[in-house]
C-alpha angles and dihedrals in degrees: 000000000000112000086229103041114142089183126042127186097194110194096320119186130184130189134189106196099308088339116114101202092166110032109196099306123187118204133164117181124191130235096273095011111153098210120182112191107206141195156093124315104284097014091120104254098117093043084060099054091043092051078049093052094042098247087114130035113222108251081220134359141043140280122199132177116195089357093303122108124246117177096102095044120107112245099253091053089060100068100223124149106217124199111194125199091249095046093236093223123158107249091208097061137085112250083243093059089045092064093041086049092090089039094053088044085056096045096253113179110244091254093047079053097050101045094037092053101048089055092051095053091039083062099051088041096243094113092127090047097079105114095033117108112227093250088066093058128066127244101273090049091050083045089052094048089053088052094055097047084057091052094035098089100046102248134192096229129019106210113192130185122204085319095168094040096111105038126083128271097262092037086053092045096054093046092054082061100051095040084051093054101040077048085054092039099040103031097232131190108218133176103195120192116198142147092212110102092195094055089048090063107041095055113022128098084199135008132213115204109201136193136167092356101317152079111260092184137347127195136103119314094261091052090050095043094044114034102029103187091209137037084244096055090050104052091039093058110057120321126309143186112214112195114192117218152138128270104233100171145005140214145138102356090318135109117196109219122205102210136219095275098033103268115127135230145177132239131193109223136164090210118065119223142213119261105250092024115136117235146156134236140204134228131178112224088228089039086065116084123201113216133170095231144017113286112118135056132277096027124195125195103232138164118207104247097179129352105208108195106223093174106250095038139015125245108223120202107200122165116206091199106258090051140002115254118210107220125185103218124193100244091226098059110042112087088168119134129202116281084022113144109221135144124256111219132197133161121236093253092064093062136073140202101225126185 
């Protein structure tokens, strides 16, 4: 547990009949802490934050906030703002009386409301939104309502679940930014739930990547990017190449790899391995560099089996003969054709041993 958490998940199970949906998980989240939890469709993820939130109750273990326990507590005495996927807004009501809903829930004087309000909406950049219904607004704006009913009130922790899900790529794009920025002005504290990889990275202090009911690893965006500790982590952020081989020999911090189809490489590791022994490794698509010859370190023997253009880089196919790399190639450096025969180069810190 963090010296500092504002938020601990102790041991917290959840079951569904004989399906165990949260297995024992252990959490702790700092005070200002922006935490996406992130992971495939029934991974958990989204049961945590609703046992958070008080929507679920935990089958075992305990949840605190600010060293207090919560678990038992009803939803609207934990002082959470939650922001759902399909905003959850009353269609009957202004934009204005939206955003007051939570205030007058709480016994909030009229004066305390309007001026309350009116900050909230000035934040989001919908002041001059008050009178409007939510069918009036699109999809960005009623996001941005929901987000300032969740602020409105002034809350410990924002918990938002797939809150961008529904709005377009550049829509999305602009309301990670401004997420991003109310998080830096106010302090929050947000637990943040997506599916989205990309918008992990972009706004998280930390990250927790979750499958089958637990966390398979937790740390910042570049930890998590750059040293996966597993083969799923690293397939499920970004793109990777995992190539199988045996350790044949170790030394300084590096173990030599014999790989499926007899070339050799190098791989920087803290452990140190036992020669024979079978392991993966891990290779970003952009940390791989074609050259004509060879002149760098870790050289494979490859033959460009398909270039793909994706605007600002090029996707390489290259098959080294026992399996097909994917390389990221800068579009203005690669002169390769298809059927060419080149080298794929990549040092020994830009790839990782993963279990």
């Amino acid at each position: 547990m963090m010296s500092d958490a504002l938020i601990h998940f102790d041991k917290v199970s959840k079951t569904f009949g004989i399906m165990t949906v949260v297995d024992d998980l252990d959490l702790s989240i700092g005070k200002g802490e922006f935490v996406s939890m992130l992971g495939p469709s029934g991974s958990g993820k989204t049961t945590l934050l609703m046992m958070l939130a008080g929507f679920e109750s935990p089958t075992s273990g305990t949840i605190s906030v600010g060293g207090k326990r919560v678990d038992a507590l009803p939803p609207h005495k934990r002082n959470m703002g939650v922001v759902f996927q399909n905003y959850a807004l009353f269609p009957h009501m202004s934009v204005a009386d939206n955003v007051a809903f939570p205030l007058k829930m709480r016994g909030a004087s009229r004066s305390e409301i309007v001026e309350r309000v009116t900050k909230a909406l000035d934040m989001v950049q919908l002041g001059a939104f008050h009178e409007r219904r939510p069918i009036q607004l699109s999809g960005g704006q009623q996001q941005r309502v929901a987000l300032a009913r969740a602020l409105v009130f002034e809350p410990e922790v924002v918990l938002m679940d797939e809150p961008l899900g529904a709005l377009d790529k550049k829509l999305r794009e602009q309301m990670q930014m401004d997420i991003r920025d109310i998080h830096h002005r106010l302090g929050l504290t947000i637990v943040f739930v997506t599916h989205d990889q990309t918008e992990a990275l972009t706004m998280s202090d930390r990250i927790a990547i979750f499958n089958h009911g637990k966390i398979e690893q937790i740390g910042g965006p570049s930890d998590i990017y750059d040293h996966p500790k597993t083969q799923f982590v690293a397939e499920f952020i970004g793109e990777t190449n995992l190539l199988s081989g045996k350790v044949s020999s170790a030394s300084n911090g590096l173990l030599t790899v014999t790989l499926e189809g007899g070339q050799s490489i190098r791989v920087a590791s803290a452990a140190a391995l036992e020669p024979g022994k079978h392991v993966k490794i891990s290779v970003r698509p952009e940390r791989i560099e074609l050259r004509s010859s060879g002149e760098g370190q870790n050289e494979l023997k490859v033959k460009i089996s398909d270039i793909v253009y994706h605007g600002d880089h090029l996707q390489i196919q290259a098959d080294t003969g026992s399996r097909s790399l994917v390389i990221k190639a800068p579009r203005n450096v690669v002169t390769s054709q298809i059927g060419q025969e080149v080298v794929a180069s990549f040092s020994p810190e830009q790839c990782w041993i993963v279990s």
